[in-house]
N, C-alpha and C positions, 0 to 999 in steps of 0.2 A: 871192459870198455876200452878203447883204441882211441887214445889221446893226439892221435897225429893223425890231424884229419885228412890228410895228402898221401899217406900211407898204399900202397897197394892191398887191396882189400879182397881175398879170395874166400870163395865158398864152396863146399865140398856137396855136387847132388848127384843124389842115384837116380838113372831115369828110369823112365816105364819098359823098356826093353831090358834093364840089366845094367846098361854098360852108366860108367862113374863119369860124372865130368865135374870139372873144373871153371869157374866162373872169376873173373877177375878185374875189375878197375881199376884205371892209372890215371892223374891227371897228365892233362898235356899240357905242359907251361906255353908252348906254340902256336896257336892256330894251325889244323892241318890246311894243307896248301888247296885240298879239293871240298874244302866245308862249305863252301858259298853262304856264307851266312849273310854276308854281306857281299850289295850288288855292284862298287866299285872298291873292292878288296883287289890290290892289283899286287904287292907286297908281301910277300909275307913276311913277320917279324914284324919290331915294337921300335926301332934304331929311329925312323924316322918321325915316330911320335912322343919320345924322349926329345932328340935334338929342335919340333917349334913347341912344345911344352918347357923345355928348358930356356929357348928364345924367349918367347913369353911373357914366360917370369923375370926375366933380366929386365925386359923392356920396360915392365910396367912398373919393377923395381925402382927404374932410374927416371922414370916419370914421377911416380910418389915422392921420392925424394927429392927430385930439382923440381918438383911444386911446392911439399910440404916446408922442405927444409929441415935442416936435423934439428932445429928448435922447435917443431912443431912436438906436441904429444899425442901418440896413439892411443888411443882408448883399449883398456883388457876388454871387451867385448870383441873389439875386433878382429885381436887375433885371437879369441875365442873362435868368433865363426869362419877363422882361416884355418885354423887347427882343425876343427870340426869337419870341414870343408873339407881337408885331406886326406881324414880318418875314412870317412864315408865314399869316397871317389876309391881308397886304397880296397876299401874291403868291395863293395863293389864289383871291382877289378878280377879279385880274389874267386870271390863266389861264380864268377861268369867263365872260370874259364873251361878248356873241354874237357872230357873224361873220354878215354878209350874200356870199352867194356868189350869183354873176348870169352869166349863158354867154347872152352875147347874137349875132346877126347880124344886117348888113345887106344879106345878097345873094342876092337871088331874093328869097323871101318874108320880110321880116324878122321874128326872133322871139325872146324874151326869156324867160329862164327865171330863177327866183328862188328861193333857199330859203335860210333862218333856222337855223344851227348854233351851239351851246355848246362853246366851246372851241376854241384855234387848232390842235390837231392833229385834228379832226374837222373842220376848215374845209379841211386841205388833203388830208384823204383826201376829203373831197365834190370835190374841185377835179378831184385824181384820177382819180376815178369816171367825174364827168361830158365828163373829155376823152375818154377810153376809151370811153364810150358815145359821144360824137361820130366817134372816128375808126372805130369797128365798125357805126353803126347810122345817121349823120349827124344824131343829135339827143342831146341832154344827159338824156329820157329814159330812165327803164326803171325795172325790178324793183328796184334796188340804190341808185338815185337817191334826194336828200333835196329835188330842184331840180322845181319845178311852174309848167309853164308861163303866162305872163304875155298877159292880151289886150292887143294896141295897136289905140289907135282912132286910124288914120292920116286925115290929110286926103284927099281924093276926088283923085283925079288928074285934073289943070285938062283941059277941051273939048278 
């Protein structure tokens, strides 16, 4: 069992034709720049939603306190469900972000296939998918596939 769940995770399948391939997932801490997941995604990177999540919290820091007053008391529950609050939004975060999945070979013709998944349990049903399609059809893929083939521009084979 693979305790590191961010791990790159490869698997070894032999397809219906013979040749070996390799299947592999990575997460991407990044959003790729062409995922359109989102329809006013203009940015890519997290800088600007650190810097008004960071504002934010100052702001309404310094409101609670020049309301409450530092003689006021806060109740354990409430930052029970501030704690809670941040556990839940971190993991969240976590579990959403992308996965690069790649089912490459190098024998006979070599060929690469790539696709861009949200989420690590949709990272490894694509993984899934795509060995099953290898070992029924000898390519990663088909109807059910999230994985789309990759051109390589190989050098010319020397005189």
């Amino acid at each position: 069992m693979n305790l590191n769940l961010w791990a790159e995770d490869a698997r070894l399948v032999v397809g219906a034709d013979g040749r070996k391939w390799a299947i592999r997932r990575t997460v991407q801490w990044r959003r790729p720049r062409h995922s359109g997941t989102y329809e006013l995604e203009v940015v890519n990177g997290h800088n600007g939603t650190v810097v008004v999540f960071t504002g934010l919290g100052l702001f309404w820091a310094v409101v609670v306190y020049l309301y409450v007053g530092s003689t006021a008391h806060i109740p354990q529950w409430e930052w029970l469900v501030l704690a809670v609050t941040a556990v839940v939004l971190g993991v969240a975060w976590l579990f959403t972000r992308t996965w690069l999945v790649v089912a490459e070979t190098a024998q006979g013709v070599p060929e690469r296939w790539m696709g861009v998944v949200v989420g690590r349990g949709q990272a490894k049903v694509t993984v899934r998918v795509a060995a099953r399609s290898i070992v029924q059809q000898g390519h990663p893929g088909g109807p059910d596939s999230r994985l789309r083939q990759v051109v390589l521009l190989l050098p010319p084979p020397p005189p």
